[in-house]
ROFINU-42947 format. One record per residue (C-alpha): x, y, z. Coordinates in nm, 4 decimals, always signed. Example, Ala and Ser with C-alpha at 12.3 -4.5 7.8 and 13.67 -1.06 7.14 Angstrom:
> +1.2300 / -0.4500 / +0.7800
> +1.3670 / -0.1060 / +0.7140
//
This chain:
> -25.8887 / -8.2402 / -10.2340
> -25.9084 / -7.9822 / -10.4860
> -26.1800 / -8.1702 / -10.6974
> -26.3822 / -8.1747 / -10.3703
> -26.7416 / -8.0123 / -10.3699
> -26.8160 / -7.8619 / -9.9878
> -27.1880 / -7.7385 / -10.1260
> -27.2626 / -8.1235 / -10.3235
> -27.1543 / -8.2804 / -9.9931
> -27.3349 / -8.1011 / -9.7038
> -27.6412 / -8.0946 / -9.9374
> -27.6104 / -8.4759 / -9.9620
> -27.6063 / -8.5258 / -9.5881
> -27.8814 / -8.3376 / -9.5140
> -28.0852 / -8.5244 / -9.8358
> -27.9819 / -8.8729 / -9.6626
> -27.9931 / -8.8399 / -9.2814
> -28.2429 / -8.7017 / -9.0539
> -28.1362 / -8.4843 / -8.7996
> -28.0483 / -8.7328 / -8.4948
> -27.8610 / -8.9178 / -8.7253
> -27.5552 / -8.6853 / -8.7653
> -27.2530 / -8.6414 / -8.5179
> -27.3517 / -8.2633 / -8.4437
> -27.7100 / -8.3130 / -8.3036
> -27.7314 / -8.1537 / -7.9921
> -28.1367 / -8.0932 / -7.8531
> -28.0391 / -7.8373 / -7.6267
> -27.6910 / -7.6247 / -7.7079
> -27.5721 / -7.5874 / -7.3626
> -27.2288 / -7.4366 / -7.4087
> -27.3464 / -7.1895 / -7.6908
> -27.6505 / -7.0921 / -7.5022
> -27.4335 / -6.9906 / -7.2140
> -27.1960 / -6.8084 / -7.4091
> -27.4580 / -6.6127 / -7.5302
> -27.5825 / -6.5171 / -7.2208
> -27.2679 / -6.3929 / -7.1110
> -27.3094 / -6.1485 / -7.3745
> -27.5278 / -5.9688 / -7.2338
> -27.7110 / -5.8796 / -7.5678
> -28.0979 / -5.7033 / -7.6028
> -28.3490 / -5.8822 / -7.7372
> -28.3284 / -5.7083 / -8.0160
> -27.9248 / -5.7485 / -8.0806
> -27.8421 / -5.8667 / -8.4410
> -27.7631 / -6.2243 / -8.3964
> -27.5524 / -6.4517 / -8.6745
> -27.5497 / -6.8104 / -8.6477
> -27.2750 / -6.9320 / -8.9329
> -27.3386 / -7.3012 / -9.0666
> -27.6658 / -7.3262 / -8.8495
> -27.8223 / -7.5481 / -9.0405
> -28.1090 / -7.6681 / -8.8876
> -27.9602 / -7.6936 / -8.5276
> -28.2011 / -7.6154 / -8.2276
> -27.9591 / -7.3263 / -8.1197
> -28.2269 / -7.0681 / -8.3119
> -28.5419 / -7.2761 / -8.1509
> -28.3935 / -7.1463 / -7.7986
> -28.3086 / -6.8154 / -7.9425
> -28.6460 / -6.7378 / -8.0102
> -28.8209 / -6.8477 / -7.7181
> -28.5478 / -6.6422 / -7.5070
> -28.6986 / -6.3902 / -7.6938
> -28.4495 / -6.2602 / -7.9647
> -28.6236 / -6.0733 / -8.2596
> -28.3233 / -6.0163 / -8.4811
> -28.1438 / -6.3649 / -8.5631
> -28.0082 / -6.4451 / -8.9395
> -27.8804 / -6.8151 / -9.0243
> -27.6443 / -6.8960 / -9.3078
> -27.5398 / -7.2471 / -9.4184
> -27.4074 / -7.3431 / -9.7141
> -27.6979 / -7.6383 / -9.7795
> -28.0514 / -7.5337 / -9.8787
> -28.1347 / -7.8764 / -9.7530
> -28.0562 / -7.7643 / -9.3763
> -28.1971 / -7.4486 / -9.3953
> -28.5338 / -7.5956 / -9.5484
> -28.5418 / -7.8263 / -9.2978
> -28.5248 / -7.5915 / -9.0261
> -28.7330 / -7.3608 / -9.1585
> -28.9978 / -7.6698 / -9.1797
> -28.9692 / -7.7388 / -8.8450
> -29.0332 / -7.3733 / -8.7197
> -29.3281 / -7.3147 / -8.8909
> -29.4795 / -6.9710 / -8.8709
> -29.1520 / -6.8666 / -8.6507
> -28.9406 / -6.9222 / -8.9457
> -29.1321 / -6.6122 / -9.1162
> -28.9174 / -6.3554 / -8.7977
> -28.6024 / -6.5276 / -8.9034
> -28.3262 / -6.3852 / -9.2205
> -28.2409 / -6.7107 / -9.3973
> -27.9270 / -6.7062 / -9.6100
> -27.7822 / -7.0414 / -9.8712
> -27.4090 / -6.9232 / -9.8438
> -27.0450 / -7.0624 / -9.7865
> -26.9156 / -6.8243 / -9.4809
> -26.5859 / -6.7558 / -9.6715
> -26.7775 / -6.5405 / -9.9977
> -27.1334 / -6.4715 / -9.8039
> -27.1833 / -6.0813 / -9.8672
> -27.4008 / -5.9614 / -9.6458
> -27.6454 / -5.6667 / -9.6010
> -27.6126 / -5.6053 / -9.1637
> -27.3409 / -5.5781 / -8.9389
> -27.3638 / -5.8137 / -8.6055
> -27.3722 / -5.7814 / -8.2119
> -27.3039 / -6.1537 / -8.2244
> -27.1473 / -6.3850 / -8.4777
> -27.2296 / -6.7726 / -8.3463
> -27.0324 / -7.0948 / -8.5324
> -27.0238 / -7.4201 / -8.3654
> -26.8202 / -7.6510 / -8.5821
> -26.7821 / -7.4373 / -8.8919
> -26.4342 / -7.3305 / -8.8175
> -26.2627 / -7.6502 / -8.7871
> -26.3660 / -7.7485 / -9.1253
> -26.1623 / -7.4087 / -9.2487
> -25.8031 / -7.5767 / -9.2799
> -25.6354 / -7.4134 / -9.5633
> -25.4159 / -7.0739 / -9.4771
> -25.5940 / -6.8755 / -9.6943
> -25.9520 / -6.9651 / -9.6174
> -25.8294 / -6.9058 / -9.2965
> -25.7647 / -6.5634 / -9.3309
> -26.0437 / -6.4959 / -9.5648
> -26.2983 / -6.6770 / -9.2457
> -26.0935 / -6.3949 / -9.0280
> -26.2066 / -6.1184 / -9.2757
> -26.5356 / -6.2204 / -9.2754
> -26.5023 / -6.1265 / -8.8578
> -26.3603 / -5.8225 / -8.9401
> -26.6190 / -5.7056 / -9.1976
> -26.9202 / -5.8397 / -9.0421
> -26.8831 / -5.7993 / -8.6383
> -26.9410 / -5.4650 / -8.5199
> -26.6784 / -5.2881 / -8.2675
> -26.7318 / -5.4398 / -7.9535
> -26.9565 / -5.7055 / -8.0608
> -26.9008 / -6.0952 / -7.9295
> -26.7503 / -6.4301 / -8.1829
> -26.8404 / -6.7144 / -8.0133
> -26.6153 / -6.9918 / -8.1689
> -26.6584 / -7.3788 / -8.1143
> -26.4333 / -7.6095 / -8.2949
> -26.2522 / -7.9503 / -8.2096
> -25.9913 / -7.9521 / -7.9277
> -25.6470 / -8.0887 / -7.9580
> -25.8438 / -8.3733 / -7.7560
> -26.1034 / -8.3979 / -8.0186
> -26.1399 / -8.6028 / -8.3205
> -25.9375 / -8.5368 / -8.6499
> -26.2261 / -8.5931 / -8.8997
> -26.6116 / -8.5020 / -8.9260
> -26.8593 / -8.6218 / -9.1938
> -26.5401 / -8.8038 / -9.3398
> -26.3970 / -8.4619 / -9.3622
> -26.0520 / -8.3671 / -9.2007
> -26.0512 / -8.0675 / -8.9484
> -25.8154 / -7.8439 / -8.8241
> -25.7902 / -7.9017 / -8.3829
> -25.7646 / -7.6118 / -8.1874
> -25.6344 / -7.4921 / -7.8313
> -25.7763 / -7.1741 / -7.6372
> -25.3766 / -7.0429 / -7.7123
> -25.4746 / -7.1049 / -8.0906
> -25.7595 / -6.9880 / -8.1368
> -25.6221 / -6.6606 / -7.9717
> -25.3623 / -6.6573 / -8.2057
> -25.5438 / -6.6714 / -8.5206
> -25.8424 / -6.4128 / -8.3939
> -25.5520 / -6.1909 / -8.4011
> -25.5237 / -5.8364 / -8.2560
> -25.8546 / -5.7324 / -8.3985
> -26.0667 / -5.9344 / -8.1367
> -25.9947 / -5.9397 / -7.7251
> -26.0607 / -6.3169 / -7.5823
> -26.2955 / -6.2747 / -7.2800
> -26.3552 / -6.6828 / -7.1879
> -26.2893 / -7.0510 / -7.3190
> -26.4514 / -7.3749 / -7.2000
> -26.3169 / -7.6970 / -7.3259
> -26.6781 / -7.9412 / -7.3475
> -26.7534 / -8.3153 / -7.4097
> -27.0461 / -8.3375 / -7.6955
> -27.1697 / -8.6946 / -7.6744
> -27.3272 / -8.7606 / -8.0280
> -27.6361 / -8.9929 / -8.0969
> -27.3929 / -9.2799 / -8.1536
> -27.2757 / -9.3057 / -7.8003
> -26.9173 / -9.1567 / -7.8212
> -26.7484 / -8.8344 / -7.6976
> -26.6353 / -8.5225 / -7.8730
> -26.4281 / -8.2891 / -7.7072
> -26.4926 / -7.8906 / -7.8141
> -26.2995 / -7.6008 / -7.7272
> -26.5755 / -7.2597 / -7.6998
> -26.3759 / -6.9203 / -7.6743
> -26.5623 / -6.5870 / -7.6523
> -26.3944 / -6.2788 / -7.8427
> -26.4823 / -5.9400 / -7.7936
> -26.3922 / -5.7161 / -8.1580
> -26.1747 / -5.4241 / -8.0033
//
């Protein structure tokens, strides 16, 4: 798939379905929510969500209060779209068009967020160079929260294959720069009636 354009696509599903049309809607992010609660963070803690898009994950960020919370996706199109639906609250939030694996970025973070971005990361060396990206941008002692597929999960999203993971997996490729503190495996049911199973794991940077 070397011919294949990651930016072209994700800007083309965002162009041709609304939101409750694609796999990943989800009104209410349970399972991230609570992970970020278990953090512990002030309201004031820099907050990353990577390949937010326009999920409702920043909605219930901001009405818990959080003043500090940047989004990066690789599609305008998302980002537009979230920022439409915001309104004037899209004016307190740092909006950034990048692809996680070259973003450079200004701020360290308390808390780096990616449901589903991961699992789309299947080569070795993107891999490594997603790791990097941890490294660079988390601060010491700050929390990843990481949701991807489970072994139990489906092999392919938005026609795209994905990497599964395990919570003994995804410890092994956080690597000894991050400290797991807590995994929940999760059924998302999508708009379309069917089941995805998610593994969440909560690092802590050392």
């Amino acid at each position: 798939m070397s011919h294949f354009n990651k930016k072209e696509h994700w800007e083309n599903v965002y162009a041709t379905k609304e939101l409750h049309e694609v796999s990943w809607y989800q009104p209410k992010p349970e399972t991230s929510l609570q992970f970020i609660e278990k953090a512990n963070l002030s309201e004031d803690a820099k907050i990353i969500d990577v390949g937010g898009g326009d999920s409702f994950l920043l909605d219930h960020l901001l009405e818990l209060g959080y003043t500090n919370i940047t989004v990066v996706d690789i599609s305008g199109k998302a980002l537009e779209r979230a920022r439409k639906r915001l309104g004037e609250k899209a004016d307190s939030v740092k909006w950034i068009e990048a692809d996680v694996l070259d973003m450079e970025l200004e701020d360290t973070y308390d808390l780096w967020h990616d449901r589903a971005v991961f699992h789309f990361v299947t080569d070795q060396k993107d891999i490594q160079k997603y790791i990097s990206q941890l490294e660079r941008y988390i601060r010491k002692e700050g929390t990843l929260v990481l949701g991807t597929f489970s072994e139990n999960g489906p092999l392919k999203c938005s026609g795209i294959e994905i990497r599964q993971y395990s919570e003994t997996s995804l410890d092994l490729v956080t690597g000894n720069s991050f400290e797991k503190t807590g995994c929940l495996t999760v059924d998302h049911q999508t708009p379309f009636d069917t089941r995805q199973n998610f593994i969440f794991c909560s690092f802590r940077k050392r």
